[in-house]
C-alpha positions as CSV (number, residue, x, y, z in Angstrom):
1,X,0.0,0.0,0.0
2,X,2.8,2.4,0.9
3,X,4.3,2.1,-2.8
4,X,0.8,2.7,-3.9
5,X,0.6,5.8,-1.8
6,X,4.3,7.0,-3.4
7,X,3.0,6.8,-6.6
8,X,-0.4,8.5,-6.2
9,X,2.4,11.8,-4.3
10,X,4.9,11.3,-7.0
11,X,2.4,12.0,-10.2
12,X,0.0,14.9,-8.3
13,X,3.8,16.4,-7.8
14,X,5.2,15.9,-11.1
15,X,1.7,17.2,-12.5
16,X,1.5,20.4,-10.9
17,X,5.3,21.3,-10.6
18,X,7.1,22.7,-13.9
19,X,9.1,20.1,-15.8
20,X,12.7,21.2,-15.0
21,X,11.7,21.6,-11.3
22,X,9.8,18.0,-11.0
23,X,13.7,16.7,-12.6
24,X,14.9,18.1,-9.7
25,X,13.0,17.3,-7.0
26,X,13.2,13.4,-8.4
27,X,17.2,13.9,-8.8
28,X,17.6,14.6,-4.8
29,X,15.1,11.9,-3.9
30,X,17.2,9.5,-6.3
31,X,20.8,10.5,-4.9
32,X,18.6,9.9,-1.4
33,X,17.3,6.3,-2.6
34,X,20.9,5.5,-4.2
35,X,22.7,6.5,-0.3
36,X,20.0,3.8,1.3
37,X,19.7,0.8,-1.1
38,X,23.2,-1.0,-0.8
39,X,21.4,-3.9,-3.1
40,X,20.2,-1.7,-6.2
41,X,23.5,-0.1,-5.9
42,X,25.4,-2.9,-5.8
43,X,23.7,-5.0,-8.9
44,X,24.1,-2.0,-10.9
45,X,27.1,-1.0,-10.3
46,X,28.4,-4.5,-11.6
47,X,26.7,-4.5,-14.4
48,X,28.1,-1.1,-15.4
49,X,31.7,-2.5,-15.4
50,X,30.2,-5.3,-17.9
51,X,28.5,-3.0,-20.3
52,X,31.0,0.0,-20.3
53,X,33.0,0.2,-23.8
54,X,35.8,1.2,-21.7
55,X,37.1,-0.4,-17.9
56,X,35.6,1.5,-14.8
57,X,37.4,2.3,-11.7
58,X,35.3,1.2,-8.4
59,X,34.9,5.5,-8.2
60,X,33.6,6.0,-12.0
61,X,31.3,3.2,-11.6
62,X,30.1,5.3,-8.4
63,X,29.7,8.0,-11.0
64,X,27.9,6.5,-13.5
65,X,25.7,4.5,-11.2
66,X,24.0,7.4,-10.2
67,X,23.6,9.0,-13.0
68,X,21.2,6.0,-13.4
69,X,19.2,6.6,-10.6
70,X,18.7,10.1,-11.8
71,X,18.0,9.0,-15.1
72,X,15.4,6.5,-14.2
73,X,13.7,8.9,-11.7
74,X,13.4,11.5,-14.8
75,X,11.5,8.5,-16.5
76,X,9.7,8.4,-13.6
77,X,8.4,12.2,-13.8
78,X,7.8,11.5,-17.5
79,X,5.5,8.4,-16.8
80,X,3.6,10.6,-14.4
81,X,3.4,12.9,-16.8
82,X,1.7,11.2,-19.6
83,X,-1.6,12.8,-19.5
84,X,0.5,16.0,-20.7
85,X,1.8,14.7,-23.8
86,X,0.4,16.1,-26.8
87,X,1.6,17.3,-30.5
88,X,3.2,20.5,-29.0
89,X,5.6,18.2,-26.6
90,X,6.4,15.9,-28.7
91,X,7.4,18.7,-31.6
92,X,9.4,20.3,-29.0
93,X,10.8,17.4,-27.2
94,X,11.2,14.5,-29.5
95,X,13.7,14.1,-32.6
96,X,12.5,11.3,-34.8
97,X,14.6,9.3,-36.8
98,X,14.4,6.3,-38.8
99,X,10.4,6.1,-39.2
100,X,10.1,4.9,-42.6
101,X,11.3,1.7,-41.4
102,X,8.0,1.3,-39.6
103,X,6.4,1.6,-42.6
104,X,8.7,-0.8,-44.3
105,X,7.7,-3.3,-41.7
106,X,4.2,-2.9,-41.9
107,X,4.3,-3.0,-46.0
108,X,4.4,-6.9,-45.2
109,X,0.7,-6.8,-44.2
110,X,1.7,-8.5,-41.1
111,X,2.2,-6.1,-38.4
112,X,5.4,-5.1,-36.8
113,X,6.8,-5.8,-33.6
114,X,8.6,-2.6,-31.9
115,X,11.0,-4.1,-29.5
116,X,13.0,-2.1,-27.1
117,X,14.9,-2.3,-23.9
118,X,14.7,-1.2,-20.8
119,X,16.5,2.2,-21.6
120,X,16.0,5.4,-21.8
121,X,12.1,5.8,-21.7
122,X,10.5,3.1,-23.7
123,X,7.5,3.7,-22.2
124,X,7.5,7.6,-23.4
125,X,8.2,5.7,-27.2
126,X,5.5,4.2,-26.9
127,X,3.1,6.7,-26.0
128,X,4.6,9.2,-28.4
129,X,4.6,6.5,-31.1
130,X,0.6,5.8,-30.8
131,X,-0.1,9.3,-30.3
132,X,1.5,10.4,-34.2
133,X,0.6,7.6,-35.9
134,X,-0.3,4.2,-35.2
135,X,-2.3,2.9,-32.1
136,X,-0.7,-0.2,-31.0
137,X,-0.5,-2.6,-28.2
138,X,2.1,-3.1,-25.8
139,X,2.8,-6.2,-23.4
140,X,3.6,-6.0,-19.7
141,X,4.2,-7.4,-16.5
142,X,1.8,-7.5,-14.3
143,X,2.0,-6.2,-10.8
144,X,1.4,-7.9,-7.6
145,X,-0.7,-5.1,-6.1
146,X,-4.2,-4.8,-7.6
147,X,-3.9,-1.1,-7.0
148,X,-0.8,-0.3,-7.9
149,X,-1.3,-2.7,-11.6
150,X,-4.9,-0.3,-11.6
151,X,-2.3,3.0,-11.3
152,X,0.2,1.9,-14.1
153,X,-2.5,0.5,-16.7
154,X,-4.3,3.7,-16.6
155,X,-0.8,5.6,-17.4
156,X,0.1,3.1,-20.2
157,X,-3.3,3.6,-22.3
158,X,-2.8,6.7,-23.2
159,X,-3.6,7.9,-26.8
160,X,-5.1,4.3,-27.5
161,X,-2.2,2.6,-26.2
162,X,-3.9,-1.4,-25.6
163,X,-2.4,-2.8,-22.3
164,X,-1.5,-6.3,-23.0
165,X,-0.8,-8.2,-19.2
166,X,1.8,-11.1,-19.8
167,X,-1.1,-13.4,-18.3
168,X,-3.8,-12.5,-20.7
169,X,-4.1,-15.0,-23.9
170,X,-1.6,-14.2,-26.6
171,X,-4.3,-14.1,-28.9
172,X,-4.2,-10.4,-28.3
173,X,-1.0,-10.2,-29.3
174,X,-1.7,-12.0,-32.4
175,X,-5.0,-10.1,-33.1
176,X,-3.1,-6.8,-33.4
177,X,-0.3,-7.9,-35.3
178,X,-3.1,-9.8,-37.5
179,X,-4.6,-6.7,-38.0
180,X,-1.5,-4.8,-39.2
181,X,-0.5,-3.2,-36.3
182,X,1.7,-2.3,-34.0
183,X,2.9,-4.9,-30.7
184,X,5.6,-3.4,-28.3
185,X,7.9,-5.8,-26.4
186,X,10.8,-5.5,-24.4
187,X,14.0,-8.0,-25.0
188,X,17.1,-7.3,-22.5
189,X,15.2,-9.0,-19.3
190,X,13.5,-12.7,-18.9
191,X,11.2,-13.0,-16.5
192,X,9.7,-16.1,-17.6
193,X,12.8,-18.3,-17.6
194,X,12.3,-19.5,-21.2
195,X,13.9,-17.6,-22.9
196,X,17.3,-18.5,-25.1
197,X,21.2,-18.1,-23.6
198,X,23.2,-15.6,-25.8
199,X,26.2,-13.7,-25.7
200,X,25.2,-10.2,-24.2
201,X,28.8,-8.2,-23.5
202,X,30.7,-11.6,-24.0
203,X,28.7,-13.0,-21.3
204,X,26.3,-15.8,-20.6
205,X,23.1,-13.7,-20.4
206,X,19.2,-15.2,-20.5
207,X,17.2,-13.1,-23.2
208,X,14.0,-13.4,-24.1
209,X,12.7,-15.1,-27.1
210,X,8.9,-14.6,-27.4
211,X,9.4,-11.6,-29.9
212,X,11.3,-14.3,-32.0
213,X,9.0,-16.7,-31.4
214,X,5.8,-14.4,-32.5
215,X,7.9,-12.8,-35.5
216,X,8.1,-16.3,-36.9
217,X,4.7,-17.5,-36.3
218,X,3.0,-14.8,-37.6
219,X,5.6,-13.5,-40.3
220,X,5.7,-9.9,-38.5
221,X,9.0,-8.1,-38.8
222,X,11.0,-6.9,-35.5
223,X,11.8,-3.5,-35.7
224,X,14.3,-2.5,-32.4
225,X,13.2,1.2,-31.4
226,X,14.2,3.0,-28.6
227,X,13.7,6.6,-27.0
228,X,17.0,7.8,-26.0
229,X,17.4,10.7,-23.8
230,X,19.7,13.7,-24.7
231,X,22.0,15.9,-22.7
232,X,19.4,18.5,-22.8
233,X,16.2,16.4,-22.0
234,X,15.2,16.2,-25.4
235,X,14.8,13.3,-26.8
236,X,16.1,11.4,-30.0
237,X,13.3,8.9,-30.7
238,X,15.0,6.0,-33.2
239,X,13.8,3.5,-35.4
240,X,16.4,0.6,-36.9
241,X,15.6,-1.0,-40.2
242,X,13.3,-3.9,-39.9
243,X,14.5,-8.0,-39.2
244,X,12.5,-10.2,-40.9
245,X,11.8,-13.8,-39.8
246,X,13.0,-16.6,-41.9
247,X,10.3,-18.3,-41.9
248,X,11.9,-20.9,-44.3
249,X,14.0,-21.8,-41.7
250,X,13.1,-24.7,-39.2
251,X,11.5,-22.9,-36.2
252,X,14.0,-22.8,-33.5
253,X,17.1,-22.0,-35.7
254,X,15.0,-19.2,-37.2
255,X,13.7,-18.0,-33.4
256,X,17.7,-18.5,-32.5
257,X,18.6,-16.5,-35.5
258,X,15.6,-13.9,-34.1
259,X,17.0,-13.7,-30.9
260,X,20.7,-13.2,-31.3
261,X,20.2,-10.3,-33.9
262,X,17.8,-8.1,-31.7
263,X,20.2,-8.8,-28.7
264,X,23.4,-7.4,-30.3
265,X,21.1,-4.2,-31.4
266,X,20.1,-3.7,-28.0
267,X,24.0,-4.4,-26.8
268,X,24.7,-1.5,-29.1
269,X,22.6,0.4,-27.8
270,X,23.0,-0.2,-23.9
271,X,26.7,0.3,-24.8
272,X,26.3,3.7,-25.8
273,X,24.2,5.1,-22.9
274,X,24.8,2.9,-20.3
275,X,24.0,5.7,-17.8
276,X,20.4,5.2,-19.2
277,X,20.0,1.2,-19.1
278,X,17.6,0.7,-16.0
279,X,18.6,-2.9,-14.8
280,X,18.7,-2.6,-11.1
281,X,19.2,-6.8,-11.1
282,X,22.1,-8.7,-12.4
283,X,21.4,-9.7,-15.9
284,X,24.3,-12.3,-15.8
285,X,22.7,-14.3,-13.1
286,X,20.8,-16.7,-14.8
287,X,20.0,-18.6,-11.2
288,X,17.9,-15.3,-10.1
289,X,14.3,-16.3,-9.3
290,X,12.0,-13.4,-10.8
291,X,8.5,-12.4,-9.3
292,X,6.1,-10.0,-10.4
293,X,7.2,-6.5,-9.5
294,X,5.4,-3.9,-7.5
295,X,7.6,-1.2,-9.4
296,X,8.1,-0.2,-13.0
297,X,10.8,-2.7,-14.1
């Protein structure tokens, strides 16, 4: 109930506060939160010396570790913030790039599947993408607080944004791609356990494979998108060029196939801004038990 009760503060704030002040209110309260959670700290820290293109002393780690804290609380401000969004934010705030390979995607008559990462603000993507152009569906975890699940479904759907829980029938998910539309899924984190083992940073890491798996079956393209934040908070909204399942291909060499091309994309990507990956677990412990969260990742 209490993280309930945090959110319900922490949107009327960020609704009635400017923008620049809302960043900084969330900035202190994250340095706070990064002081008193040895845990969070600690699992991201590590993963920063995995991801980072160059080695990090224990201090720049430090450094860089909470610049993700403040990054993700900025998200934070955004997601309560989504009532706000309209044409005027998004033609200030948002630099789009890459969206003809949408429409190359959806040229197949079989949908598209916009996968991202938890980076950035993938969330804002897809708001802002539904909002311009196409309504579209996204898939999510649910949360074990009825309440709190209540609080971020009613954030999510948005400008016809269709919430799609990761216990409802997949049918949904196959209904909109069916349709020609749009189906947003994350692919750095497995939660269910089934996903494939690839090379993520030259290291064992679990990834999931249901966007492979429903490219294939349904002959959608993947097209990896992702909302990257800029150092003046602006964002550069990008689209990369479609993959396309081989759907000549026996099915789990083609979902392997899938799977190991969208997870060097997303490397790429998490390689560049690893100040704005939001993985507060290790990703390279593939004994970790997952649960359904009560928070936003």
């Amino acid at each position: 109930m209490m993280a309930y009760i945090l959110y319900k503060i922490g949107k009327f704030v960020a609704l009635i506060l400017p923008l620049r002040v809302s960043y900084g209110v969330a900035c202190v309260l994250a340095d706070l939160y990064y002081y008193v959670s040895p845990k969070d700290r600690a699992a991201v820290a590590a993963n920063l010396k995995i991801i980072s293109a160059v080695p990090l002393s224990d201090n720049e780690a430090k450094e860089v570790c909470r610049k993700v804290f403040r990054n993700f609380a900025k998200y934070l401000v955004e997601f309560f913030r989504f009532s706000l969004v309209n044409k005027e934010f998004i033609k200030k705030f948002v630099k789009i790039e890459g969206l003809y390979n949408v429409d190359m995607a959806l040229a197949n008559k079989k949908g598209a599947i916009m996968l991202s990462a938890h980076i950035g603000n993938w969330e804002l993507g897809g708001l802002v993408l539904s909002s311009i152009r196409h309504p579209m569906g996204a898939v999510v975890l649910t949360h074990q607080n009825e309440k709190i699940n209540d609080f971020f479904t009613t954030q999510r759907s948005f400008h016809n944004m269709k919430v799609i829980e990761i216990g409802m029938p997949l049918r949904e998910g196959f209904k909109i791609l069916k349709a020609n539309g749009l189906l947003a899924l994350l692919g750095d984190r497995d939660f269910s356990k089934n996903g494939l083992y690839v090379d993520f940073f030259e290291k064992r890491a679990l990834i999931p494979k249901g966007p492979a798996v429903l490219s294939y079956r349904t002959g959608a393209a993947i097209v990896p998108t992702f909302m990257i934040r800029e150092k003046d908070e602006t964002f550069k909204f990008v689209f990369e060029s479609p993959i396309f399942p081989d759907t000549g291909k026996e099915e789990n060499s083609a979902v392997s196939a899938l799977t190991h091309a969208y997870s060097a994309i997303i490397e790429s990507y998490v390689k560049r801004y690893p100040e704005q990956w939001y993985v507060f677990r290790n990703v390279w412990d593939n004994n970790e038990k997952f649960a359904s969260p009560d928070t936003i990742i």
